[in-house]
C-alpha positions in Angstrom: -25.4 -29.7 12.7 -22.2 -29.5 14.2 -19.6 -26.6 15.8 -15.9 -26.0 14.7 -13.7 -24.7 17.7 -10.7 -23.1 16.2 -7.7 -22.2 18.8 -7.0 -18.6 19.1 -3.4 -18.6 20.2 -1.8 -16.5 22.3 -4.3 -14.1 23.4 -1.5 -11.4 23.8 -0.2 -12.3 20.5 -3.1 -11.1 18.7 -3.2 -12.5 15.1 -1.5 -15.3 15.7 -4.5 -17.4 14.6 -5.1 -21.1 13.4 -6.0 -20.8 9.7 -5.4 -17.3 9.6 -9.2 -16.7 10.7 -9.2 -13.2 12.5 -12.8 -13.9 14.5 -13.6 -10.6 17.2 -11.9 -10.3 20.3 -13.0 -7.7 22.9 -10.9 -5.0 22.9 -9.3 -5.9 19.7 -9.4 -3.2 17.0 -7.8 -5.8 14.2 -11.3 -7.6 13.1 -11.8 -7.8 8.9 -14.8 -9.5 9.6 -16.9 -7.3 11.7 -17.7 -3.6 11.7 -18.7 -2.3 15.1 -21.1 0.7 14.7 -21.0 4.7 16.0 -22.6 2.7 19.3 -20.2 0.2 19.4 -22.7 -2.5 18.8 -20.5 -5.1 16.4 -22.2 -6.7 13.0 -20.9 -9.7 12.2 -19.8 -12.0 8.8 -23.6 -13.2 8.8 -25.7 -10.6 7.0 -25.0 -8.0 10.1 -25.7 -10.2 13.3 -25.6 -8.2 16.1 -23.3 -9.6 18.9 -24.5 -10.2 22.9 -21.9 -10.0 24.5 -22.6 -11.4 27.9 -24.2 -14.6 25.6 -21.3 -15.6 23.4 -18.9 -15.6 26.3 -18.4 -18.1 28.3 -15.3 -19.8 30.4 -14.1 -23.6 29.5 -15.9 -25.0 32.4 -19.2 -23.6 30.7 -18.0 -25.7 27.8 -16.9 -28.6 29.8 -20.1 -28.9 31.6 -23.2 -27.4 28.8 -21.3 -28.6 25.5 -24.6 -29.7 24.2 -26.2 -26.5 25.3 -23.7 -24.4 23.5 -23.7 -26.6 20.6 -27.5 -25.9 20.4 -27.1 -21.8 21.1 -24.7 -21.6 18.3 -26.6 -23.7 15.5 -29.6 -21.6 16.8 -28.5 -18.2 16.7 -25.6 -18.8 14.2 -23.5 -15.8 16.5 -19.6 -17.9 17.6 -19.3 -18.4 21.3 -15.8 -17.2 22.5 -14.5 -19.5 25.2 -12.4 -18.1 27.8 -9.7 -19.8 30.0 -8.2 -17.6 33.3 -10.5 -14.3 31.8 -8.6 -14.6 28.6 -10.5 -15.4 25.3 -8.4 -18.9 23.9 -11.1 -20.6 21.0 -14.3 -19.7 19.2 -16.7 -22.2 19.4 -18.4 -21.3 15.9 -21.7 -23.7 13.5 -20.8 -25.3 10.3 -22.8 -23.0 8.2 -21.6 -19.8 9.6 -17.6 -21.1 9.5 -18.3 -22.4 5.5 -19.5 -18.8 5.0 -16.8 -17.2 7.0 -14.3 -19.4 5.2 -15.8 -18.5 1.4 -15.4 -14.8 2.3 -12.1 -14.6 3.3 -11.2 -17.2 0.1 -12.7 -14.3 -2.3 -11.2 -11.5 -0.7 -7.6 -13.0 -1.1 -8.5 -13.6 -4.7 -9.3 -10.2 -5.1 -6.2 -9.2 -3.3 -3.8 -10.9 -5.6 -6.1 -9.6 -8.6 -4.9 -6.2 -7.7 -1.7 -7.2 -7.1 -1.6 -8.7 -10.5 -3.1 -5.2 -11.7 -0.2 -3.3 -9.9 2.3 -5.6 -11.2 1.2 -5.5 -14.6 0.4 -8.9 -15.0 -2.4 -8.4 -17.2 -3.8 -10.2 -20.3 -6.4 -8.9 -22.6 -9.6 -11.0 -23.0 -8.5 -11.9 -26.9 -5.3 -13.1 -25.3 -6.8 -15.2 -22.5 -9.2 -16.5 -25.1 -6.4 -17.7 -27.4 -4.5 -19.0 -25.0 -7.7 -21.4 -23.7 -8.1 -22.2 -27.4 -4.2 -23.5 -27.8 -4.8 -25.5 -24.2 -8.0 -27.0 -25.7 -6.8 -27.8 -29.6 -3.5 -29.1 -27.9 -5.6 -31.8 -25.2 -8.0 -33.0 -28.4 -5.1 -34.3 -30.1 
């Protein structure tokens, strides 16, 4: 199994992220994707994974030096790794499985986003009309 590194940006720009992902920082207080608890111990996307900090950090030179070693913590322990250049955090070194996952998530929550939206905005259809309207689509391709 493989990793995905993703580029954080700008560290001071916070947000600023490729893809949109917004993975955990530390000290960042804008995460969707984990909840850090009354202890300030922070669950993650996976089904509450409890991050170790001093584990999943590590500076480029780790990475430049121990790839295969970090490639082997992450597909083991399925937690990202955030990679550090000068003290400040610059990529997430995340598995395959955990980024799909990560990825799915955020693709339903922006469908239920605009579904409210749509709800607000009063673009609604009644089942009957949604119904019809797949009917006519159908009828009108079997000709």
């Amino acid at each position: 199994m493989m990793g995905v590194l993703y580029n954080l940006g700008n560290p001071r720009n916070k947000g600023n992220l490729t893809g949109g992902l917004s993975p955990w920082l530390p000290g960042s207080q804008q995460n969707n994707l984990d909840v850090r608890s009354e202890d300030g111990t922070i669950f993650g996307l996976n089904g509450g994974d409890e991050m170790h900090i001093i584990d999943d950090i590590k500076p480029v030179t780790y990475l430049k030096s121990k790839a295969a070693d970090l490639l082997n913590q992450i597909n083991t322990t399925h937690r990202p790794v955030i990679i550090t250049q000068n003290g400040e955090p610059r990529a997430v070194l995340q598995d395959i499985k955990s980024y799909e996952d990560m990825r799915n998530a955020i693709g339903i929550l922006k469908l239920i986003s605009q579904g409210e939206n749509d709800l607000r905005n009063g673009k609604v259809k009644s089942q009957e009309e949604v119904f019809n309207d797949i009917e006519k689509s159908l009828e009108t391709k079997l000709k």
